[in-house]
KERO-629008 format. One record per atom (N, C-alpha, C, CB): z, x, y. Coordinates in steps of 0.02 Angstrom, whole numbers, padded with zeros to 5 digits, always signed. Glycine has a CB too. Example, Ala and Ser with C-alpha at 12.3 -4.5 7.8 and 13.67 -1.06 7.14 Angstrom:
<lumros>
+00390+00660-00284+00390+00615-00225+00390+00660-00165+00452+00565-00224+00354+00642-00112+00357+00684-00053+00394+00645+00002+00286+00704-00030
</lumros>
This chain:
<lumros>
-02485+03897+02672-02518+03902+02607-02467+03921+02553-02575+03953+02609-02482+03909+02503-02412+03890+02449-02420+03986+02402-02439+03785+02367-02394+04003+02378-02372+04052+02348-02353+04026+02267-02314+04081+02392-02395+04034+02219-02392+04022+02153-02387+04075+02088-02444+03988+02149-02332+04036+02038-02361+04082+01969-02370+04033+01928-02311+04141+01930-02425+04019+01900-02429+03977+01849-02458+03998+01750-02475+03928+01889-02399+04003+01728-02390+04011+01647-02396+04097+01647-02462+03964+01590-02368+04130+01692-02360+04204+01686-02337+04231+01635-02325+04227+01728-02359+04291+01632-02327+04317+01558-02333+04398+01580-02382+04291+01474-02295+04456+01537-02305+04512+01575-02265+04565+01530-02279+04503+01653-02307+04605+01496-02260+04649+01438-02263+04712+01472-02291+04657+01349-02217+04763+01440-02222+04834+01445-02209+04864+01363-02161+04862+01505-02283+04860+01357-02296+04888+01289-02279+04831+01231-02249+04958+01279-02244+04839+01179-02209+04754+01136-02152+04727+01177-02165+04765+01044-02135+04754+01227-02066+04745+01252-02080+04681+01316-02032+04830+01285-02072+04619+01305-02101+04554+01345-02080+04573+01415-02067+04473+01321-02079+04576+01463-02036+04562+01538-02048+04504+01548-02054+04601+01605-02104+04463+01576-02109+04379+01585-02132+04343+01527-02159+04357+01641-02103+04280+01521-02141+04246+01479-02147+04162+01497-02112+04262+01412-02218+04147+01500-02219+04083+01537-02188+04068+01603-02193+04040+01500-02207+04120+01630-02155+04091+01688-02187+04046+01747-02119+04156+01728-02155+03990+01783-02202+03956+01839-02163+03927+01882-02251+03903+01816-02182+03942+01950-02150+03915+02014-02176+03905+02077-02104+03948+02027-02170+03877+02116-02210+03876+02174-02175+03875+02251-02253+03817+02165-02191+03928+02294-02172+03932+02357-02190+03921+02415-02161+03965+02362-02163+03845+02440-02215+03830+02488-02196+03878+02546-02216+03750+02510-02242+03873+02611-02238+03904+02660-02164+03874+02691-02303+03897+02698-02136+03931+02716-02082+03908+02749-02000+03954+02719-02086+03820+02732-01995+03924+02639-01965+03932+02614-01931+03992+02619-01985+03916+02578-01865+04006+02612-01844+04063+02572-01825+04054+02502-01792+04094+02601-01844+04090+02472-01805+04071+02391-01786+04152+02348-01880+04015+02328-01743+04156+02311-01708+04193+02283-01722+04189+02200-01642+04178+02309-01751+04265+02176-01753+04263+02117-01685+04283+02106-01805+04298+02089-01657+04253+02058-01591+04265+02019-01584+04290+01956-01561+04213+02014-01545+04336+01954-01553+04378+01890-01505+04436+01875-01620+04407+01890-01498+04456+01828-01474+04514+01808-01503+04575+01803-01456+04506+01762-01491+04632+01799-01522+04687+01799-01573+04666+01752-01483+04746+01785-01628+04699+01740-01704+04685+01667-01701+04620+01665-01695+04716+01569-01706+04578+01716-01706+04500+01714-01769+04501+01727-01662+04455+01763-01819+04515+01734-01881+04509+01760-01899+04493+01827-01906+04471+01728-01863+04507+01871-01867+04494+01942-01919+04543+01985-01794+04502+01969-01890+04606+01968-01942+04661+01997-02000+04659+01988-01935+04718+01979-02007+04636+01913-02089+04638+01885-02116+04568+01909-02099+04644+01788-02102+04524+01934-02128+04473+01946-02137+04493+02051-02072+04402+01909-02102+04516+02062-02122+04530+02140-02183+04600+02129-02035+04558+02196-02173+04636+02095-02223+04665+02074-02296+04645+02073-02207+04675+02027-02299+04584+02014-02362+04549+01999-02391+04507+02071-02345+04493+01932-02336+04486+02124-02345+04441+02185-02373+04518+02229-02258+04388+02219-02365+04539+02245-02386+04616+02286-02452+04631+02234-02308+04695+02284-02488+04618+02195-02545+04649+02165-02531+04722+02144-02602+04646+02214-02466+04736+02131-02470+04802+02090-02449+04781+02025-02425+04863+02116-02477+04743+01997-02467+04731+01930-02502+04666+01913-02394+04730+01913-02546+04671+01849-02599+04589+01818-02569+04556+01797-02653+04585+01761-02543+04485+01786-02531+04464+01725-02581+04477+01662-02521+04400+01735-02518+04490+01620-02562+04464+01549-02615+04421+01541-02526+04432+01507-02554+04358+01541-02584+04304+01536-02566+04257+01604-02565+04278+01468-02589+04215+01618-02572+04158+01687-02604+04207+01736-02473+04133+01713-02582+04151+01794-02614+04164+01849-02564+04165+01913-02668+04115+01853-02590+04210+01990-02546+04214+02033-02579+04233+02083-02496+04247+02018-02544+04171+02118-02582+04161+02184-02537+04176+02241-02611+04087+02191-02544+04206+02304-02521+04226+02359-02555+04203+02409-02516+04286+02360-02521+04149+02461-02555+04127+02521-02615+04096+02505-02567+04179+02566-02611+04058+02445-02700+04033+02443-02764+04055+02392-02732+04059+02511-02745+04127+02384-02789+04161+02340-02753+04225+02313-02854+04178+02377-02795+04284+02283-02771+04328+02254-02714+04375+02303-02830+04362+02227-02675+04416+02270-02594+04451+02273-02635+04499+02334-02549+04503+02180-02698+04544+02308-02712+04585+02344-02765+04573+02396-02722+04630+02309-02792+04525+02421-02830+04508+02465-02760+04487+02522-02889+04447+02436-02720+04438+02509-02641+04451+02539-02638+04496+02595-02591+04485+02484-02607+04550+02525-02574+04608+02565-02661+04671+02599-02502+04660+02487-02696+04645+02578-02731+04704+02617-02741+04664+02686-02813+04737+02579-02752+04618+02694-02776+04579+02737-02687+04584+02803-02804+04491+02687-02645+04606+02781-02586+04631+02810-02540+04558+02830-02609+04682+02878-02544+04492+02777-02526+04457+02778-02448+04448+02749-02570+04435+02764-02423+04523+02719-02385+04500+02679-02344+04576+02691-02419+04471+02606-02287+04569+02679-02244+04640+02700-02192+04626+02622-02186+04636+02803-02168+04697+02628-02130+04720+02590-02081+04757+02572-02147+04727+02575-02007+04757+02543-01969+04820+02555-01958+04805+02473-01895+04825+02621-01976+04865+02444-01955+04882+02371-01901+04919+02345-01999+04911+02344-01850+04923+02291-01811+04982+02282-01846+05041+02273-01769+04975+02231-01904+05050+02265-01936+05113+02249-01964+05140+02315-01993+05104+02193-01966+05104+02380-01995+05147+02431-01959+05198+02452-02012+05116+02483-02016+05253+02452-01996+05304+02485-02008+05333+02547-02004+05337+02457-01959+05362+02582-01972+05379+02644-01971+05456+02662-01927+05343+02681-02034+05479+02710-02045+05539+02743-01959+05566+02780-02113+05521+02806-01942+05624+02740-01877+05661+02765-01878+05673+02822-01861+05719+02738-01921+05714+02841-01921+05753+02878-01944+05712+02953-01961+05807+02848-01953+05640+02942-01977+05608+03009-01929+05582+03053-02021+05554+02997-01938+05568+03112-01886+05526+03128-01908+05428+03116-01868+05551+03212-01846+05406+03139-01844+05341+03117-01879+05305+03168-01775+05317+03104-01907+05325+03226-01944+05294+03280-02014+05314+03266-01921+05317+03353-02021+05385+03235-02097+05395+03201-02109+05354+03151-02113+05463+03172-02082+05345+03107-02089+05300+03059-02111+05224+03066-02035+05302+03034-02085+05206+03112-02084+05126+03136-02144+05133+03181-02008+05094+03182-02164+05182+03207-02222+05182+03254-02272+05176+03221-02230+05234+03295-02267+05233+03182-02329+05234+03125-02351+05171+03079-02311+05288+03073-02294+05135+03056-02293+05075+03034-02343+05023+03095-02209+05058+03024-02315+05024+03139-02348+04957+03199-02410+04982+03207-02310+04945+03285-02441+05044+03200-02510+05072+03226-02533+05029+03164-02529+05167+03233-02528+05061+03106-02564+05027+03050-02565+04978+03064-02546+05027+02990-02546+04925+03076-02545+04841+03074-02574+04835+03144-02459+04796+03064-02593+04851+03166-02641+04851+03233-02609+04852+03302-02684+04788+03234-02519+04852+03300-02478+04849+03347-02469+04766+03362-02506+04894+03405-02465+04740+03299-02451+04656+03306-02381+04654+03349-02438+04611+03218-02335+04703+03319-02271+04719+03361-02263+04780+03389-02214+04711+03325-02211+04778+03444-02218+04854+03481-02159+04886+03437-02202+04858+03579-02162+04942+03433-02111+05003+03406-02037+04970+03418-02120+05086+03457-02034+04968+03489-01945+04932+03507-01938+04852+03489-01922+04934+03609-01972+04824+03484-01969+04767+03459-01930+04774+03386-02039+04740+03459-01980+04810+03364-01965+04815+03266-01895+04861+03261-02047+04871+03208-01880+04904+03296-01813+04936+03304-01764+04863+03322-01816+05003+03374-01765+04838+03360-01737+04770+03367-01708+04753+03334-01764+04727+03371-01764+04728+03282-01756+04682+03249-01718+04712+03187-01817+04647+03241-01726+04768+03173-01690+04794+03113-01624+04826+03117-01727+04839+03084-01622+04845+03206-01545+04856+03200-01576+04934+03207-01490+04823+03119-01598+04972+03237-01601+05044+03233-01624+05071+03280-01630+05067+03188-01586+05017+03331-01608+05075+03400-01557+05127+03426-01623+05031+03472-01492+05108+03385-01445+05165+03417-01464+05256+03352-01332+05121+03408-01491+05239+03321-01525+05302+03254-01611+05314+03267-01517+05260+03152-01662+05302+03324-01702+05287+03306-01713+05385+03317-01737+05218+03337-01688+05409+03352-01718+05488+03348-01683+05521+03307-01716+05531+03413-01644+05497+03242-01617+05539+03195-01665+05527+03144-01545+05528+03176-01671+05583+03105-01719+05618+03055-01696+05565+02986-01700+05719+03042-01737+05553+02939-01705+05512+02898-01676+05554+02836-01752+05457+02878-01672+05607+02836-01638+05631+02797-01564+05651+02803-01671+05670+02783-01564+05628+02866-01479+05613+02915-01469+05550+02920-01471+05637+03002-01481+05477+02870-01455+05420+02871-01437+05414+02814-01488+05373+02893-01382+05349+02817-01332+05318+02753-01395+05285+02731-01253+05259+02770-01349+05281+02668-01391+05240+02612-01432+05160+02645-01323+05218+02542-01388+05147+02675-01392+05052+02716-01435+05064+02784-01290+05008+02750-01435+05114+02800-01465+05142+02883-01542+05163+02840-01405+05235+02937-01565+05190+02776-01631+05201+02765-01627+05128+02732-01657+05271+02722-01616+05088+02695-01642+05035+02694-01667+04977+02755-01605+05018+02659-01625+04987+02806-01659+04966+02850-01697+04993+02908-01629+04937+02865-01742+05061+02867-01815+05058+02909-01857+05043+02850-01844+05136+02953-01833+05054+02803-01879+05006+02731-01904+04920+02768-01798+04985+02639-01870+04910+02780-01872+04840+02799-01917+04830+02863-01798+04813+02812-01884+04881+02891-01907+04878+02979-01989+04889+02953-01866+04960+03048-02018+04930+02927-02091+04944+02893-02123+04881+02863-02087+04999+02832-02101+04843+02825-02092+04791+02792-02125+04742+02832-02026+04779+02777-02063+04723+02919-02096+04689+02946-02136+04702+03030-02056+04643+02936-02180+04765+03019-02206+04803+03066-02268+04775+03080-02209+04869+03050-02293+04747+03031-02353+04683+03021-02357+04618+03055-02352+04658+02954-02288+04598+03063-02279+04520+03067-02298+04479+03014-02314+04494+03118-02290+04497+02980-02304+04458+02901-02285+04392+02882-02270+04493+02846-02331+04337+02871-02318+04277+02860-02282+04279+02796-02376+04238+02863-02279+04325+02736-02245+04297+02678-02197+04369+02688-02297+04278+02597-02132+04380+02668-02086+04440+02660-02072+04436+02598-02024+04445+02702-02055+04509+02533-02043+04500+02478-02001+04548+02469-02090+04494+02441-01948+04536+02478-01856+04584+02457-01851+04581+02411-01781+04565+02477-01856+04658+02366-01824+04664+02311-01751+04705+02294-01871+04687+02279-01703+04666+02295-01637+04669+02316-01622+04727+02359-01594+04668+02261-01634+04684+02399-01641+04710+02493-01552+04740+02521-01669+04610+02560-01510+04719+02480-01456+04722+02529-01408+04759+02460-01429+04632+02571-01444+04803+02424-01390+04837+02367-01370+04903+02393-01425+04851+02287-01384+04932+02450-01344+04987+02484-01313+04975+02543-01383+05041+02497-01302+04911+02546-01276+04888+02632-01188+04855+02618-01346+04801+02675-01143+04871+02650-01100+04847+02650-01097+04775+02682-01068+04889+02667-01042+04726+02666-01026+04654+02681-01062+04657+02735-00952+04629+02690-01036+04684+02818-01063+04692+02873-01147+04692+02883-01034+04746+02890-01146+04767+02854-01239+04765+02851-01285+04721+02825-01266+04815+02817-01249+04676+02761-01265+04646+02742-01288+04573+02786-01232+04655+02703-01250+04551+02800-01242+04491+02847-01269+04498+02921-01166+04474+02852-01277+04553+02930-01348+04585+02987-01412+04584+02973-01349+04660+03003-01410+04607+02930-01469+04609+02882-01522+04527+02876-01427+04629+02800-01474+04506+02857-01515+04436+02836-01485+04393+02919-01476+04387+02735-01470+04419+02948-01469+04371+03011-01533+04380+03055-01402+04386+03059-01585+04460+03029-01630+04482+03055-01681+04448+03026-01631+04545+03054-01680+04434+02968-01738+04388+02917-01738+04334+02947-01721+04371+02834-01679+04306+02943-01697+04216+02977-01705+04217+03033-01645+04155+02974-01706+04258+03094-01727+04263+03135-01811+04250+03139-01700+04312+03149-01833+04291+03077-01913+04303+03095-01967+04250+03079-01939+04365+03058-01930+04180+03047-01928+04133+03024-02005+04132+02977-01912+04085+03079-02001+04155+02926-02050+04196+02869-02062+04160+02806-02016+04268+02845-02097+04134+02790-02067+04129+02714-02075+04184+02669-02098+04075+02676-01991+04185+02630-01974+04253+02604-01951+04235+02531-01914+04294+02650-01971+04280+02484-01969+04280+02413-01900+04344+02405-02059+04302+02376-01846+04334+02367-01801+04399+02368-01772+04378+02300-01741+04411+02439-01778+04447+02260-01733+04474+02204-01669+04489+02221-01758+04533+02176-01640+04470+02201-01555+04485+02203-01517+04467+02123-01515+04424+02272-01468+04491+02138-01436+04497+02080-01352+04467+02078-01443+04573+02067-01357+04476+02193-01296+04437+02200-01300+04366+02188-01269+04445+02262-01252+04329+02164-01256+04241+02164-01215+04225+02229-01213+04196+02085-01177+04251+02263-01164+04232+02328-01217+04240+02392-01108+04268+02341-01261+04298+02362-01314+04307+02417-01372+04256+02393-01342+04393+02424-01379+04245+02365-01459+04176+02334-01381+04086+02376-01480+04174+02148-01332+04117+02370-01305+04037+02368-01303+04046+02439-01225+04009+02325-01276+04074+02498-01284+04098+02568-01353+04071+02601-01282+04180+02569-01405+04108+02562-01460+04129+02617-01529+04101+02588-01466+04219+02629-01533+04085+02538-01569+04059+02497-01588+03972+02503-01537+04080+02440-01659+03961+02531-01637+03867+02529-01640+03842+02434-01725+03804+02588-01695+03877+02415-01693+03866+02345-01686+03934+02290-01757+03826+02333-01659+03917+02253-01663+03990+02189-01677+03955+02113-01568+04044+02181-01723+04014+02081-01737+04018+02022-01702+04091+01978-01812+04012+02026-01667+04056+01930-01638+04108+01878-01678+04106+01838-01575+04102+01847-01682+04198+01831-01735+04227+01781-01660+04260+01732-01808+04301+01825-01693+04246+01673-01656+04252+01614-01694+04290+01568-01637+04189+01586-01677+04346+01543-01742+04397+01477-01807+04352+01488-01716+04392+01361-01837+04363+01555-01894+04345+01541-01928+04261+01586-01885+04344+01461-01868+04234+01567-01897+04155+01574-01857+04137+01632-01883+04098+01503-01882+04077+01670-01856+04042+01704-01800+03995+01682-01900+04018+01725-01742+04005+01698-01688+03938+01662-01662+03894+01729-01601+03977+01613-01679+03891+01763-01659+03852+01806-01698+03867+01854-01597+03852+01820-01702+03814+01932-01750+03812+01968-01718+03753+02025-01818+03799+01925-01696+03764+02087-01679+03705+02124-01618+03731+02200-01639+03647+02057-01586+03696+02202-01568+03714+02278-01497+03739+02255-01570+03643+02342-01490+03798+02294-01409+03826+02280-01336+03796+02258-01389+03849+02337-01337+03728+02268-01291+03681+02240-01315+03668+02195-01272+03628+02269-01383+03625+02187-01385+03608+02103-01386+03665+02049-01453+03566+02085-01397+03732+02053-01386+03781+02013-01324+03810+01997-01419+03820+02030-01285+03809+02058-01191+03824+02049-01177+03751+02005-01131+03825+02151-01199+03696+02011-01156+03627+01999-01187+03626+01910-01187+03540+02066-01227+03671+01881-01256+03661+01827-01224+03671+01759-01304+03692+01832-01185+03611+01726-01126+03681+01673-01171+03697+01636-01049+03658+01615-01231+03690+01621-01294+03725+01575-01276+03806+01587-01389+03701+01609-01267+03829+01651-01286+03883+01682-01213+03932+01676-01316+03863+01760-01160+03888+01662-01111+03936+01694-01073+03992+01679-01074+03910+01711-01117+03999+01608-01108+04065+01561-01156+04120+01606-01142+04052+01466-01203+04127+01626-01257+04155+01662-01238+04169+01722-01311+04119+01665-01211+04128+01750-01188+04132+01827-01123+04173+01835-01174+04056+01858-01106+04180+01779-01026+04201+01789-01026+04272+01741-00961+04129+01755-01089+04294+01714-01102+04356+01681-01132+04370+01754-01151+04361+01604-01172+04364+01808-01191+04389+01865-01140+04401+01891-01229+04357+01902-01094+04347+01906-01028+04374+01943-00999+04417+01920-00980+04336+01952-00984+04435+01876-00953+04485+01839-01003+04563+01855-00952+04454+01751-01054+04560+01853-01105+04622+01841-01123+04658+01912-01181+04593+01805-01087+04599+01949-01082+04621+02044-01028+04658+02078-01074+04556+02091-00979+04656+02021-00931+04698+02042-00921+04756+02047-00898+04690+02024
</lumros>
């Protein structure tokens, strides 16, 4: 079932974040929002998760509304804003995660898959920055979630973790929506990407035709620059 925004729009107060924006994700896909910091990326994975209305337009997840989706436990998530219990360990955490979702996956499975079985009895207030992002993730996909939505999933992980990281995603063979900000990570891992620009969509298509675009290459090369 396809994953839609059609003629979105989305302020904070006079201050626009989307405007007109429209795209569509069929099942399967991975695709990469592209952007700069206040590019409107966050707020648009936002509006796809039902924590946020459009203004104006409309947005559809799996078929129908954002939050019938995710309550229905169709849809997982790792945000920059999640927060995690200190004081737990990282195997409570992931447990607690699989109970909620009805135990679609077992506890060691989801350690697996995220890479955290050699940390799973350390407390999380005893992990690196890249070691709590990935029980963010591991939570994320404790569901088995037909749609995944990364919002720049891999900004505390080094090269290594990085490239672990997303070897665990395509593994789970998902269709996955991800904010990033890297243009090597949307050109890598990404089958298609859309650059969000103050707001709007400026491009839309497969990782070569967006690098091959000289429309773009003022944009693409202010990202490169803003990654360093």
């Amino acid at each position: 079932m396809e994953t839609r925004f059609d003629q979105v729009s989305y302020r904070y107060g006079s201050v626009p974040a989307l405007t007109g924006v429209s795209f569509t994700v069929p099942s399967g896909q991975t695709v990469a929002l592209l952007g700069a910091n206040g590019a409107g990326k966050s707020t648009a994975v936002d509006l796809l998760l039902g924590l946020k209305r459009p203004r104006s337009g409309s947005v559809t997840v799996l078929g129908g509304p954002p939050h019938d989706a995710v309550a229905a436990g169709r849809v997982g998530a790792l945000l920059q804003t999640g927060g995690l219990p200190t004081d737990s360990t990282v195997h409570e955490i992931v447990a607690l995660a699989c109970a909620l979702y009805g135990k679609r996956r077992t506890t060691a499975e989801v350690l697996d898959l995220a890479g955290l079985k050699e940390v799973r009895r350390r407390k999380v207030d005893a992990l690196s920055g890249g070691q709590k992002q990935r029980v963010r993730f591991a939570v994320a996909m404790a569901g088995e979630p037909e749609l995944l939505f990364l919002d720049e999933p891999t900004v505390a992980l080094d090269f290594k973790a990085r490239r672990q990281f997303w070897r665990s995603v395509k593994a789970l063979g998902n269709t996955v929506v991800f904010a990033t900000h890297y243009l090597d990570e949307a050109d890598e891992y990404a089958d298609r990407v859309i650059v969000i620009d103050k707001g709007q969509v400026i491009a839309d298509g497969s990782p070569a035709q967006v690098k091959g675009d000289k429309s773009l290459e003022h944009a693409l090369v202010a990202l490169t620059e803003g990654a360093e």
